[in-house]
C-alpha positions as CSV (number, residue, x, y, z in Angstrom):
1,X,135.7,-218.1,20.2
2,X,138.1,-220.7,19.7
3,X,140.9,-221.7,22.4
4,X,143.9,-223.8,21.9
5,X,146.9,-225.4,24.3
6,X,149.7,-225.7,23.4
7,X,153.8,-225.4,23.8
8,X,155.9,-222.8,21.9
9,X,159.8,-221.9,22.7
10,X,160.0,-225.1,25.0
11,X,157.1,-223.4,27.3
12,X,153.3,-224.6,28.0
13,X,150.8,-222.2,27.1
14,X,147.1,-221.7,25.5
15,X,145.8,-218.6,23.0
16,X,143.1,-218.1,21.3
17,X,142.3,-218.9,16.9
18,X,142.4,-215.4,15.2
19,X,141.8,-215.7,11.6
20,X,144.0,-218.1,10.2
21,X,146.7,-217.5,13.1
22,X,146.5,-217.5,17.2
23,X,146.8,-214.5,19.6
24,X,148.6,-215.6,22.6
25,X,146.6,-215.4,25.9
26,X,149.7,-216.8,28.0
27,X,149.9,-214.4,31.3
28,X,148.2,-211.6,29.5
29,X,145.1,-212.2,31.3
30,X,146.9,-212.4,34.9
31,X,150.9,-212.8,35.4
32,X,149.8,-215.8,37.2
33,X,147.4,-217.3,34.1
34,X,149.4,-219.6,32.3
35,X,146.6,-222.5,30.9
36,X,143.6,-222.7,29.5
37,X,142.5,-224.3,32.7
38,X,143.3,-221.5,34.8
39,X,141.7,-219.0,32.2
40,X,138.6,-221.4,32.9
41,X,138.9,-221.2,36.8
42,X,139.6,-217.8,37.0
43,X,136.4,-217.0,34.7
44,X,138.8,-215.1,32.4
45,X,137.3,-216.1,28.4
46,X,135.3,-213.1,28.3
47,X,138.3,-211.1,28.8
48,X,139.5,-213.1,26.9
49,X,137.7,-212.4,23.9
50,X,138.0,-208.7,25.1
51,X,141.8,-208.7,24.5
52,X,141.9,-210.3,20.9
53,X,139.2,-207.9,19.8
54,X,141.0,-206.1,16.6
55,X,144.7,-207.9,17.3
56,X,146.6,-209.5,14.7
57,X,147.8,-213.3,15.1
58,X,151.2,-213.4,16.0
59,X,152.3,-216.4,15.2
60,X,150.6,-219.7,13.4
61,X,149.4,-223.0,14.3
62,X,152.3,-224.2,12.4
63,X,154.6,-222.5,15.1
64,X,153.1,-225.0,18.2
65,X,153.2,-228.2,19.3
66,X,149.3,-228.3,20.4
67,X,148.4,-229.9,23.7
68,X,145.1,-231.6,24.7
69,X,142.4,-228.9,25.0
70,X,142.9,-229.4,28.9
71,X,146.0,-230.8,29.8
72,X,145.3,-231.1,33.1
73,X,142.1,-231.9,33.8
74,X,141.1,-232.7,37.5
75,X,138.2,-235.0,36.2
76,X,137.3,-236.7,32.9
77,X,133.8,-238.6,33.6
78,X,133.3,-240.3,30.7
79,X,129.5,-241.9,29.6
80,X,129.4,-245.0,28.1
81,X,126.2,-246.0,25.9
82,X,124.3,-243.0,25.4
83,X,123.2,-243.2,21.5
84,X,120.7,-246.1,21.1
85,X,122.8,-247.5,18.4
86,X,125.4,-248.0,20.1
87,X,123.4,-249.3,23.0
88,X,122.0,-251.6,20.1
89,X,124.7,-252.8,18.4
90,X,126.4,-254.0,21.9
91,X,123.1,-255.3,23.2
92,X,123.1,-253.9,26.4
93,X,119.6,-253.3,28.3
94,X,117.7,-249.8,28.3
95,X,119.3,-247.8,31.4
96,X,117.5,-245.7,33.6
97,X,120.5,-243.8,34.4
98,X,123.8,-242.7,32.4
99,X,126.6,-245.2,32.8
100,X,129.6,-243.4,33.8
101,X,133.6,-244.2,33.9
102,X,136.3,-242.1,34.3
103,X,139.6,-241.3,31.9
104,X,142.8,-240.4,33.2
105,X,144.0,-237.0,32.5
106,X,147.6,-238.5,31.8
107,X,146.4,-240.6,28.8
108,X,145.6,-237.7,26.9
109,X,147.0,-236.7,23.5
110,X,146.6,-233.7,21.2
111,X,145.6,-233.4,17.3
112,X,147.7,-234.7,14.9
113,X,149.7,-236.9,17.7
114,X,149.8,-240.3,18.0
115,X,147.9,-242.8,19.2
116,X,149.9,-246.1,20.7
117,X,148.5,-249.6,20.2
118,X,149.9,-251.3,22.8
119,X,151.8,-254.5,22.7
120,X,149.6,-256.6,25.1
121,X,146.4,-256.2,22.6
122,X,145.4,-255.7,19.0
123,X,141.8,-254.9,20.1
124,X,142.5,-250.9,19.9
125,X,139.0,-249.3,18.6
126,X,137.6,-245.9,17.8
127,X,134.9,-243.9,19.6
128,X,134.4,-240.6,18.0
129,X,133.0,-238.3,20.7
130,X,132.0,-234.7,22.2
131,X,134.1,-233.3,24.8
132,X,132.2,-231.1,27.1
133,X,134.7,-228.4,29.4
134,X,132.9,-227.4,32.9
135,X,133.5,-223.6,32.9
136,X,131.2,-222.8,36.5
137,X,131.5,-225.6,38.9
138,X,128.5,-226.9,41.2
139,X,127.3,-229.9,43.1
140,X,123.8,-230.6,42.6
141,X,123.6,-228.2,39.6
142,X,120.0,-228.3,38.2
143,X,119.0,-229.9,34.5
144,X,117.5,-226.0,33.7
145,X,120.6,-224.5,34.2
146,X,123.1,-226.7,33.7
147,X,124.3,-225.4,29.7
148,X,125.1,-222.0,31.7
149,X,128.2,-224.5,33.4
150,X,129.3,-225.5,30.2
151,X,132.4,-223.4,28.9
152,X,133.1,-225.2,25.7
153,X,132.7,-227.8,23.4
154,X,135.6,-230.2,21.5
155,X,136.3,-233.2,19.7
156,X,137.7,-236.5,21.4
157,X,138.4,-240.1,20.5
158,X,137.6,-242.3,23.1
159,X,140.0,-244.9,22.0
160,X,139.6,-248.2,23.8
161,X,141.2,-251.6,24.5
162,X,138.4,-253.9,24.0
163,X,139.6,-257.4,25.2
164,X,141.1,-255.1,28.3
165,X,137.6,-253.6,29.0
166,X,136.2,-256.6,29.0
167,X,138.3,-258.5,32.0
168,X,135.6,-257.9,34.6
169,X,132.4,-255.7,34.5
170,X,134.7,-252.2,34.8
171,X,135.7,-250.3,32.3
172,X,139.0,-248.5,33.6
173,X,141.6,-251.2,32.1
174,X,140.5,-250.6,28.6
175,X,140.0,-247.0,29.0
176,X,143.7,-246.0,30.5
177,X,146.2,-247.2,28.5
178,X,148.6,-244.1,27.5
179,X,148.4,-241.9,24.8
180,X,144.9,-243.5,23.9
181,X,142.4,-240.4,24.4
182,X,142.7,-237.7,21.9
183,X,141.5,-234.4,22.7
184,X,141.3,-231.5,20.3
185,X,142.1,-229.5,18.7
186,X,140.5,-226.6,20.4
187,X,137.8,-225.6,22.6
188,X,134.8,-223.6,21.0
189,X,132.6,-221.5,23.0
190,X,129.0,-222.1,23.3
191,X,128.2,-218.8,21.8
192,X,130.0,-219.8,18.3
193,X,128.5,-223.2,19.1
194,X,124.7,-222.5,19.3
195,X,122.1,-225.4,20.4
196,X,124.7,-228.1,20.1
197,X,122.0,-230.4,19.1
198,X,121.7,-229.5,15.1
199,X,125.5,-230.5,15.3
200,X,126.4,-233.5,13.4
201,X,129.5,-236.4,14.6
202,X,131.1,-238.6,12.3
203,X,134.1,-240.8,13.1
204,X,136.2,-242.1,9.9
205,X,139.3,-244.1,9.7
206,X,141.1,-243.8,6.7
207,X,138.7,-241.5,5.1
208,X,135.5,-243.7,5.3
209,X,132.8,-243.0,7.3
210,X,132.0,-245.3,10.1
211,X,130.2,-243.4,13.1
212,X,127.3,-240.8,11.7
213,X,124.9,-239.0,13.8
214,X,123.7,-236.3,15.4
215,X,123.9,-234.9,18.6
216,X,120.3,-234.6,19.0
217,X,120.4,-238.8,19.1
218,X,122.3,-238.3,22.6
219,X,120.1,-240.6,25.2
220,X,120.8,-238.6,28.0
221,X,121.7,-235.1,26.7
222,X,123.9,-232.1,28.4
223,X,121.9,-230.9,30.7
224,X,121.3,-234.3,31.9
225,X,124.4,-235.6,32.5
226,X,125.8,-232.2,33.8
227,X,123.1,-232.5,36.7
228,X,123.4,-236.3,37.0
229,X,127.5,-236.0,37.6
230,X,127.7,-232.8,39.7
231,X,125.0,-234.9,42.1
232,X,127.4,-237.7,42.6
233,X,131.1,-235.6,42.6
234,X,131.6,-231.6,42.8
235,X,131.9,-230.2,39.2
236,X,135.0,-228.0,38.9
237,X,136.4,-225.7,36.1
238,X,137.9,-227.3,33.9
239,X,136.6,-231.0,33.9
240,X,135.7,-233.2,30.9
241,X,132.5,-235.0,30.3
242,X,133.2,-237.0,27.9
243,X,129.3,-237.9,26.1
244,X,129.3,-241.1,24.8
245,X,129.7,-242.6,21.2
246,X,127.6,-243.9,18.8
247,X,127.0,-246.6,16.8
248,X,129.7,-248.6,14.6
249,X,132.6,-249.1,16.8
250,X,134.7,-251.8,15.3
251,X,134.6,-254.2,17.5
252,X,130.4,-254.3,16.7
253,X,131.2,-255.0,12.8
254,X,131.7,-258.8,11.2
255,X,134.2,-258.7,11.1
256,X,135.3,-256.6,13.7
257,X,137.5,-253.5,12.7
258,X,140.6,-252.4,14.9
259,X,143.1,-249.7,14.5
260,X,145.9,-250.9,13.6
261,X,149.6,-248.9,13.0
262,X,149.4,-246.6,10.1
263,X,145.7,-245.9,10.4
264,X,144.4,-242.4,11.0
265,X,141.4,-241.7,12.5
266,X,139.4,-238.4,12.3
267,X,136.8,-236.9,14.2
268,X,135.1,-234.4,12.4
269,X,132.0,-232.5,14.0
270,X,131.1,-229.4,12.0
271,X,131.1,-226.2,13.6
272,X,133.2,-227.8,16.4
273,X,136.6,-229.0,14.5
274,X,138.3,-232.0,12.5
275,X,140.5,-234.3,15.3
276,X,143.0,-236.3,13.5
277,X,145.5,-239.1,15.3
278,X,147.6,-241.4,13.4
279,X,148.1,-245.1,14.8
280,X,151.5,-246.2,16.1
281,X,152.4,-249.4,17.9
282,X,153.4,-249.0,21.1
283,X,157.7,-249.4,21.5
């Protein structure tokens, strides 16, 4: 099943894709259920899918402003590095563990909104990426079972301020500028989702392909990094791994490649959904 955020009427809400329109799942799970967050928390998608079964879409996506697929995340851990092309192309050493950095939930944008070069840089660069949503918290949650935590999959750009990352050896400035991680359009259940593995990601700015893989070519997969971050920080319902891009980042190429206003960037991994943000310089 496919879930969506979004605001209709002036009011914050999530439903679910039916056919070509969306049910709306806003307090009709539980008067008190009003996000796709709290659906998660409250371990509410199977009834969920229970409720749309044989109910016509009531309005379109046409009729929303979508949201990120979780607004309000409380954590986005994000892995940096984990296809070897990328880990080529940048020159970085083998690691023997994932390298993790975190996103804040207030950068976030939706499909089809914009994303804001900002004034102090013109190093803004792509990072097409899978966005895993924790549906069953844990600490210490084992590799075997850690797919059974996993509520959905969705696609994200990982946008980043290169010259910014690279100020010292941490990540953050280059990761946080607003409106600069785009998350969407909709989370897909593992069920529709299958092994994610014979999934495919591309990234492609104005229509040509520059990021192709698959998701098999992850260095440290799911599981992995599921158990690895729930050792370090509780897992709760509702965070966002975010799993790492691969190779052909613009700021690799010669000469380097930056988005720049007017671009549009997609995100396109089949079976998942198409994520597509226009550039805009910041005001």
């Amino acid at each position: 099943m496919q879930f969506l955020s979004f605001t209709r009427l002036g009011r914050a809400g999530f439903g679910a894709r039916v056919g070509n329109g969306i049910v709306d799942l806003t307090e009709r799970l539980a008067p008190s259920v009003t996000s796709l967050r709290q659906a998660i928390i409250a371990d509410l998608l199977p009834a969920a899918s229970a409720y749309v079964l044989g109910r016509r879409p009531e309005f379109t996506e046409a009729d929303v402003a979508l949201l990120p697929v979780i607004p309000d995340p409380g954590k986005i851990l994000c892995v940096g590095l984990n296809y070897e092309t990328h880990r080529a192309e940048t020159k970085r050493p083998d690691a023997k563990y994932p390298t993790i950095f975190t996103r804040f939930a207030d950068t976030q944008i939706a499909h089809r909104q914009t994303i804001l070069k900002p004034r102090v840089s013109d190093h803004l660069d792509y990072e097409a990426e899978l966005a895993v949503v924790i549906g069953r918290g844990g600490r210490y949650i084992a590799e075997e079972n850690a797919l059974e935590h996993v509520a959905g999959y969705a696609c994200y750009n990982d946008a980043t301020i290169r010259d910014w990352q690279r100020h010292t050896f941490q990540f953050t400035p280059g990761k946080n500028f607003p409106s600069t991680g785009a998350f969407g359009p909709q989370l897909v259940t593992p069920d529709e989702v299958g092994d994610y593995r014979n999934l495919s990601i591309k990234g492609k700015l104005n229509g040509e392909v520059m990021q192709d893989a698959k998701l098999s070519d992850l260095i440290f997969p799911i599981a992995t990094l599921i158990s690895y971050c729930s050792s370090f920080t509780p897992l709760q319902p509702g965070d966002v791994i975010l799993t790492g891009t691969p190779g052909g980042v613009g700021d690799r190429r010669e000469p380097p490649i930056f988005m720049k206003p007017g671009d549009v960037f997609e995100v396109e991994i089949p079976g998942i959904g198409s994520l597509i943000n226009t550039i805009a310089a910041e005001s």
